[in-house]
N, C-alpha and C positions, 0 to 999 in steps of 0.2 A: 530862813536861817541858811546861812553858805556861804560859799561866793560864788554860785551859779555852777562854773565849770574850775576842772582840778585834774590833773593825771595821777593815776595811781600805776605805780609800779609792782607789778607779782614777781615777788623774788622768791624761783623756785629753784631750792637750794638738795642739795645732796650731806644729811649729816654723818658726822665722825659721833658711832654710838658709845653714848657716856663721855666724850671729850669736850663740855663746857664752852673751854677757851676757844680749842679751834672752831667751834661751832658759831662764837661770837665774835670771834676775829671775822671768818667769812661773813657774818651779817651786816658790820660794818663797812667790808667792802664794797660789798653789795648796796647798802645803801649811800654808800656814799658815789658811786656811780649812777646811781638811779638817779640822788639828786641834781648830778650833771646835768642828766638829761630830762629836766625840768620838774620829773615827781615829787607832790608834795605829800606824797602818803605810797608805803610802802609797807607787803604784807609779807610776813614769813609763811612758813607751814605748821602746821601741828606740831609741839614737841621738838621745834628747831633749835631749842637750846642744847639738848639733849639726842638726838635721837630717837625715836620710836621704840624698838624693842631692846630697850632697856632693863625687863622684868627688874629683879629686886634691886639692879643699883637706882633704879627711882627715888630709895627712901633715903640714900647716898644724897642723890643731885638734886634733888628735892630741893627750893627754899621759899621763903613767906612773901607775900605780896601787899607793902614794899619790902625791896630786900636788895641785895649787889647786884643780882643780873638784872633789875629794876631800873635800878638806878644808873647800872651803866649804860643801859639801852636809853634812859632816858635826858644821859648828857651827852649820846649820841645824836636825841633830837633836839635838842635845844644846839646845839653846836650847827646842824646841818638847816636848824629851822625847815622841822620836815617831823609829819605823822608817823609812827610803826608801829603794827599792828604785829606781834610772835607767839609761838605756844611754848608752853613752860610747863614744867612738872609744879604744885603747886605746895607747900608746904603749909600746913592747917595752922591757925594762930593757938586753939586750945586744944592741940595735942601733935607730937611730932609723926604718931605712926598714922594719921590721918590726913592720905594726898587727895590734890584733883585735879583733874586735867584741864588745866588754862589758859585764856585768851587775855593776852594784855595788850592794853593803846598805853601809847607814851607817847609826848609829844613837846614843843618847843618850852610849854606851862609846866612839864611834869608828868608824872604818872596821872593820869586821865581817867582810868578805871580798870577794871578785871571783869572776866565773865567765865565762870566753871561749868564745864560741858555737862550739860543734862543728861543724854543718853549714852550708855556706856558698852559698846558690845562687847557681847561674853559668848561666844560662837565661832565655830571654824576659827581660824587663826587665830582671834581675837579673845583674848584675856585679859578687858581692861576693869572690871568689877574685884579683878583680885588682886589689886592695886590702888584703885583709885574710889573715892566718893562721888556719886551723882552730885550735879551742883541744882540749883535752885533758883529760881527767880533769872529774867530776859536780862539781855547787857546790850543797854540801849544810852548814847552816849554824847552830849556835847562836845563839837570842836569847833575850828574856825571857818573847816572846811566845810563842814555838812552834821547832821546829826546823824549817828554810825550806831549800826546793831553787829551784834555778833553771835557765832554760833561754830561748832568745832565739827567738824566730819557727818557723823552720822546723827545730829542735831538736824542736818538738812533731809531725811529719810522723813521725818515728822512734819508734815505744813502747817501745823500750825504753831511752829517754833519764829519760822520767818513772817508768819501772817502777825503775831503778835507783834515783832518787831518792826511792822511796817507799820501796825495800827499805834505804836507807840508812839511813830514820827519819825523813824528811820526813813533816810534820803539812800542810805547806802548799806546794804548787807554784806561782810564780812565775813568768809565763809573761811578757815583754816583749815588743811587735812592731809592725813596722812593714809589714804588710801593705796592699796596694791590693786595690781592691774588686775585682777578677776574682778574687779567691779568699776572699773571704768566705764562700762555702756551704762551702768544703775546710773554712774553720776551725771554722765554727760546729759544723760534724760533729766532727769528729778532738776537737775537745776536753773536745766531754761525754764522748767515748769516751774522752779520758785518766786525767779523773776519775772516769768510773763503775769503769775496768777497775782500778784501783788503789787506788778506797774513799777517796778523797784528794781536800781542799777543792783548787781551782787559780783563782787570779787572773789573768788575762786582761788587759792593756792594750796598746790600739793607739794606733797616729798616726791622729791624723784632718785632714785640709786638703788641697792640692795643692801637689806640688814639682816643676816641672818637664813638668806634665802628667802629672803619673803622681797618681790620687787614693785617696788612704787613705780607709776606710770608717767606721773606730772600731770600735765593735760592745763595747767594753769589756766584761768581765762578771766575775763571783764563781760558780762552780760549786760544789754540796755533791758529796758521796762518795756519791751515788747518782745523782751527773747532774741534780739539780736546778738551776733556776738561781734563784740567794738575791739575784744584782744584775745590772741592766746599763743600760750609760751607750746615749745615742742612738748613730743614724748617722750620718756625715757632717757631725757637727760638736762643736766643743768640750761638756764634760761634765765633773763633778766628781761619783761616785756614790762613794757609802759602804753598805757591808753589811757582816754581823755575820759572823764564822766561830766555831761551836761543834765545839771540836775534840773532844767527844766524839761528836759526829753521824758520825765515823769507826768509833767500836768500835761503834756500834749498826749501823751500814751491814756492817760485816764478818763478823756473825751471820748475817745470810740473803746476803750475797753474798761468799763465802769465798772468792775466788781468790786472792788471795794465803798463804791459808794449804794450797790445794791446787795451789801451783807446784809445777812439777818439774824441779829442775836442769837434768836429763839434755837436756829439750829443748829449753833454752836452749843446748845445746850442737850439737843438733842444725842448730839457724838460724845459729850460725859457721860449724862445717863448708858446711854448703849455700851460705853465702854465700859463702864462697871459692870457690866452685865454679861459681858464679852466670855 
């Protein structure tokens, strides 16, 4: 499934917190220069509709998926004939005071799919449990490009978020975030570790600016299936980078680094058990 090779563009953006428009005005920009320069798939950051610390106007900018910012992002891809991947505040179909923090593909066909961040930190800075719903269930995704998994920020601290999605038949992991810079070394680590340990290209886009005094770092990047790194945007400040993904640099990675074909169930079974027990 694919077409082999594809550029994807990290558009690491600086949002206007709770300004909507401006915030989708900029993504257009931005994708419509990316597709200049030949990207056929293009990611935002976490919450780039919005902003990041938004606390309670969340439940304000909040909306359903499908919904307007859905839909106008997604006749931005049909118009540019071109993938995008953004984060959005998420508004629950069977109840309005029930949000979650999501990943949406849109693309030349339509709204494509959604994926609601599973883990939700509630610690040091981070108060997203007092907002938002854990979401449930992998966002594992046909398109024309590749078949695409997703995962939101701190979804990547868990391996077996991306190991799932690689055993699903993800070609490409989709990593959105809105990280500040006191954890910039955690990310820079843990994510070649996602993609080497699963032979699996991952795109990386962060927020980069300040909201609030809390300052994002960017660090954006394209990882190959052996941990290489093929892109990355600056730090600490807006960035538009484009790299290539050769989704056969996965079966050639998989020959001398086999772990995925020497898993073993059983001891996936063993890290349940032990974690109930934890």
């Amino acid at each position: 499934m694919g077409k082999g090779r594809f550029k994807v563009a990290l558009a690491q953006m600086e949002c206007s917190v709770g300004d909507k428009e401006a915030n989708l005005a900029k993504m257009e920009e931005m994708a419509e220069e990316a597709r200049r320069r030949g990207a056929e798939l293009v990611v935002f950051p976490e919450l780039a509709t919005t902003g990041y610390l938004c606390r309670d106007l969340f439940y304000e900018l909040a909306e359903p998926i499908p919904g307007p910012t859905t839909e106008r992002m997604a006749e931005l891809a049909r118009r540019e004939e071109i993938y995008l991947v953004f984060g959005m505040p998420e508004r629950s179909p069977v109840s309005g005071s029930i949000l979650y923090n999501s990943a949406v593909l849109v693309g030349p066909e339509g709204l494509v799919g959604s994926f609601r961040k599973l883990y939700l930190p509630t610690h040091s800075v981070f108060e997203e449990k007092r907002y938002f719903r854990p979401g449930e269930g992998a966002g594992v995704f046909n398109t024309a490009l590749c078949r695409m998994g997703m995962m939101v920020c701190y979804d990547a601290f868990f391996p077996e978020v991306a190991r799932v999605l690689r055993l699903r038949g993800a070609q490409l992991i989709v990593c959105i975030s809105a990280s500040p810079g006191v954890r910039r070394y955690y990310f820079e680590v843990l994510l070649t570790a996602r993609a080497l340990e699963n032979t699996v290209h991952l795109a990386y886009v962060n927020l980069v600016g300040r909201e609030d005094g809390l300052q994002f770092w960017g660090g954006s990047r394209l990882i190959g299936p052996t941990g290489s790194l093929i892109a990355k945007a600056k730090y600490d400040e807006e960035d538009l980078v484009v790299g290539e993904v050769d989704l056969h640099d996965a079966d050639r990675a998989g020959v001398f680094l086999p772990m995925l074909r020497d898993l073993r169930p059983d001891v996936a079974g063993w890290v349940e058990e032990a974690t109930r027990s934890y």
